[in-house]
N, C-alpha and C positions, 0 to 999 in steps of 0.2 A: 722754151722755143727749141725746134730742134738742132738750127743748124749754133743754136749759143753753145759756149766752151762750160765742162762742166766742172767749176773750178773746185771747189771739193775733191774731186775723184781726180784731179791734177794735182792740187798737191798733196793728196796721199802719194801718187806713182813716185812722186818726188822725195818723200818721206820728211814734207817741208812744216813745222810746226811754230813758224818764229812769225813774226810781227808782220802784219799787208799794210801798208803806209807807202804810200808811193814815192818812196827816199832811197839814196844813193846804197844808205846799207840793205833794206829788203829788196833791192834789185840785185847788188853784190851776191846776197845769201840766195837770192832764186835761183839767180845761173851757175852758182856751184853745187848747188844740189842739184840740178837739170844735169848739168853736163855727167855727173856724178851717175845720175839715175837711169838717165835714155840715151844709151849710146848710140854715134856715128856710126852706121851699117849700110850698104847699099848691096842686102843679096838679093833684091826685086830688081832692081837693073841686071845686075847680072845674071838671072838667072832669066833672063827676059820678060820679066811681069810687069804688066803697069804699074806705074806709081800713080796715085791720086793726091794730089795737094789741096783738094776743098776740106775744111776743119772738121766736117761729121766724121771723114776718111782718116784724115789724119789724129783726130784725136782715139776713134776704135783701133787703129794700127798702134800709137807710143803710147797712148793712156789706158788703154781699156786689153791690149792684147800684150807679150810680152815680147816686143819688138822693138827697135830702134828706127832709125830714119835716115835721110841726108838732107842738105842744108833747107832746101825746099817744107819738105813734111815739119825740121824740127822749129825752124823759126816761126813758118805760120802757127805753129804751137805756141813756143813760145812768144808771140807776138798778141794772141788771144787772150794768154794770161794775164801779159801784162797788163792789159786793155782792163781786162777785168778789175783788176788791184786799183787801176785809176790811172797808172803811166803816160803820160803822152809820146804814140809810138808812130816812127814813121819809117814802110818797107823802100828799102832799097835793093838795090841789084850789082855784084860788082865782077870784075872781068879778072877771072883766075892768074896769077902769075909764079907759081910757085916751081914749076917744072919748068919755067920761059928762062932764056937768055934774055940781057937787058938789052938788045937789038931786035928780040924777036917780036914780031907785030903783033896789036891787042884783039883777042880772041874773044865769041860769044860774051855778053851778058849770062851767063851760068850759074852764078850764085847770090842767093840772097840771104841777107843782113839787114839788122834792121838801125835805125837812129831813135835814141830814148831823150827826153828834154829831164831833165830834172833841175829843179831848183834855177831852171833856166839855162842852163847849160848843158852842150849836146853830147851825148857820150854814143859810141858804138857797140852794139851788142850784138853779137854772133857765139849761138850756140850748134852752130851746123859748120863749120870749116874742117874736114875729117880728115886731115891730118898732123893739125897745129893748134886743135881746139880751143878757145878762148874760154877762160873760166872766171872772168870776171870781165864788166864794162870797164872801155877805154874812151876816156874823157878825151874829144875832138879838139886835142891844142899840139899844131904842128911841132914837130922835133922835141918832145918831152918823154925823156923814157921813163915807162911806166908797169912797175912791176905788179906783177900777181902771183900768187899764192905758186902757178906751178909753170911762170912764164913771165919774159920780160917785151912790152911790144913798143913802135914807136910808129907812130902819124906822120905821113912825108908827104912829100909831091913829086908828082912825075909827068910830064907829057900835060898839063892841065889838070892833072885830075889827082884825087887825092889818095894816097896808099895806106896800107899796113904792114908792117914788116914783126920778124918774130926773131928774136936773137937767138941763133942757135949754136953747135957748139965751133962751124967753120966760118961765123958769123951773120952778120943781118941777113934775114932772106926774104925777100919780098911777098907775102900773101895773097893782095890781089889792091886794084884797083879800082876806083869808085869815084862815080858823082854824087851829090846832093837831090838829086832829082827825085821825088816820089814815082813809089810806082803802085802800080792796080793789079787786083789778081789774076788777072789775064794776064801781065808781063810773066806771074811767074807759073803759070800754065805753058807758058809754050816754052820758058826756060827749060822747066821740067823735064818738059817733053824733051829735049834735045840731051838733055844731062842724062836721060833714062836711056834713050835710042841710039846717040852716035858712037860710030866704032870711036871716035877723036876722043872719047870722055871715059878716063880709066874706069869710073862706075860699072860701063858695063863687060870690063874684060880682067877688071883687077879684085879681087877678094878686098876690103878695106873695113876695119872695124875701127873705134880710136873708145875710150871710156876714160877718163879725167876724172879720179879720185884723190884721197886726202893725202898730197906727198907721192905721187905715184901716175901714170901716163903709161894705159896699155895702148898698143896696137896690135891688129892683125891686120900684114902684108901678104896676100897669099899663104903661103907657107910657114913665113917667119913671123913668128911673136915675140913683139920688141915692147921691154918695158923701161919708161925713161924716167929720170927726174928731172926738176924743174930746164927751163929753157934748153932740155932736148939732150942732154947730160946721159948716156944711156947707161944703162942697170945692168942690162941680161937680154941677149937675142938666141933663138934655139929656133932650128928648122922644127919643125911638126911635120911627124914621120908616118899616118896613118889618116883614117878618114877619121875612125873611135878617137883619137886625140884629140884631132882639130872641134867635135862634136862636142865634146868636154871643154876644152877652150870656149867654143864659143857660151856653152850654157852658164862654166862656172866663175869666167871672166869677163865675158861681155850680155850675161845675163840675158841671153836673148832664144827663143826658141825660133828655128828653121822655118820660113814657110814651104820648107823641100827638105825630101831626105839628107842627109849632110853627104851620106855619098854621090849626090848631083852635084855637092857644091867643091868637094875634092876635087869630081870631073873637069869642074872647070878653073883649075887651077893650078900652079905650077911654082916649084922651087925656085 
C-alpha cells in the first residue's frame, strides 16, 4: 500500500538489526538508534518551505532522502514504526515551555509526542524535541527520576496538566506540557502548519540542528556548535566562522544534505 511505512528501508536508515518484539527493550533500542540516525533539523521552516507531515512525505524526506525533521515529520515517523513492530501508540500534542518563565502563559498546542503502552504501562516517547532530545522512553509515573543513557528527565504537574522536565546543568527545566488526550492527523496538520509559518516559533528564524549519539549531544544554534554530554554537561562550543564550515558541520555531523545551497542558509543566520 502506498501510503504504508516501509519498515525495512526504516530500519536500515536507522542502521537497526536487534530484535522487533513489541517490549520496553526494542522500543529503548529504536529510539536510540532514531535519535542517533535522523537528526532534529528545521531548515524548511527556515528557509520558508513547506513542511508535509502525511507519512508517504515524511517517510521520502528522513527515510528515503538524506534529511532530518522536527518534532512533527519525526514522530509521525517514528509512530509508524512503531505501529508496525506491533506497539500500542497513541499521538499527543504538548504545549512548549522551555524558553517560558513559570508565570508566562500556556502557548499553541506545537508539538507532538507520542504515548507507547507496554506491558501495560504508559511510557512517553519523543523523538522530535530539538533541543533536549529524549533518547530513550519515559515511563508515565509522576516525580521519579529517570535517567538515560545521555539525560536524566522527571514527570510533574503543573496547572492540571502533566509535564516533562530535563535536568540540566543550572537545574530542572521544564520541556513542555501535556494532556492525555488523543489526537488526529489533522491536529498535527495545522500544528505544523503554525510551527513552520509563525514569526513566534524559533523554526523559522533560528538555524537548530540537535543529533543524540553514543556519549555525545551535538547541536547547531545558528552559528554555534555545541557539543554536550549527558544531562547538558557541555564539551566544546566554537562560533563557525564561514558558510564552507557551517556546510561541513552540517554534512559531517549532522549527516544531513541542504535542500538549499548552504550559502542561503548562512544568509539567514547570525552569531
Amino acid at each position: 500500500m502506498q501510503d504504508a511505512l516501509r519498515l525495512d528501508s526504516y530500519l536500515a536508515r536507522i542502521g537497526y538489526q536487534g530484535p522487533l518484539a513489541p517490549d520496553l527493550s526494542t522500543l529503548t533500542a529504536l529510539q536510540a538508534a532514531h535519535v542517533d540516525a535522523i537528526p532534529f533539523e528545521a531548515l524548511d521552516p527556515l528557509m520558508g518551505r513547506p513542511v508535509h507531515v502525511d507519512l508517504p512525505s515524511v517517510q521520502q524526506k528522513l527515510v528515503l532522502s538524506r534529511r532530518g525533521g522536527y518534532c512533527f515529520e519525526q514522530n509521525v515517523l517514528f509512530q509508524a514504526a512503531l505501529e508496525a513492530v506491533g506497539f500500542e501508540v497513541t499521538g499527543l500534542t504538548g504545549r512548549v515551555r522551555w524558553r517560558s518563565a513559570p508565570d508566562d502563559p500556556l502557548g499553541p498546542r506545537q508539538h507532538m509526542m507520542l504515548l507507547v503502552e507496554v506491558d501495560g504501562r504508559p511510557h512517553l516517547v519523543d523523538v522530535g524535541f530539538g533541543i533536549c532530545m529524549m533518547d530513550a522512553p519515559i515511563s508515565l509515573e509522576i516525580g521519579l527520576e529517570q535517567q538515560t543513557a545521555m539525560g536524566t528527565f522527571r514527570i510533574g504537574t503543573w496547572n492540571g496538566l502533566t509535564t516533562i522536565s530535563a535536568k540540566q546543568p543550572a537545574g530542572w527545566r521544564m520541556m513542555y506540557a501535556f494532556d492525555l488526550v488523543p489526537q488526529i492527523h489533522a491536529d498535527y496538520v495545522l500544528g505544523s502548519w503554525y510551527t513552520s509559518t509563525s514569526p513566534n516559533v524559533p523554526a523559522t528564524h533560528t538555524l537548530t540542528m540537535e543529533r543524540v549519539s553514543r556519549g555525545v549531544r551535538h547541536k547547531l544554534v545558528n552559528r554555534r556548535s555545541i557539543v554536550e554530554a549527558r544531562d547538558g554537561e557541555l564539551i566544546e562550543e566554537r562560533v563557525i566562522e564561514s558558510a564552507a564550515e557551517l556546510g561541513r558541520v552540517i554534512d559531517e555531523i549532522f549527516r544531513v544534505t541542504p535542500p538549499v545551497p548552504v550559502e542561503d542558509i548562512w544568509a539567514r543566520t547570525k552569531a
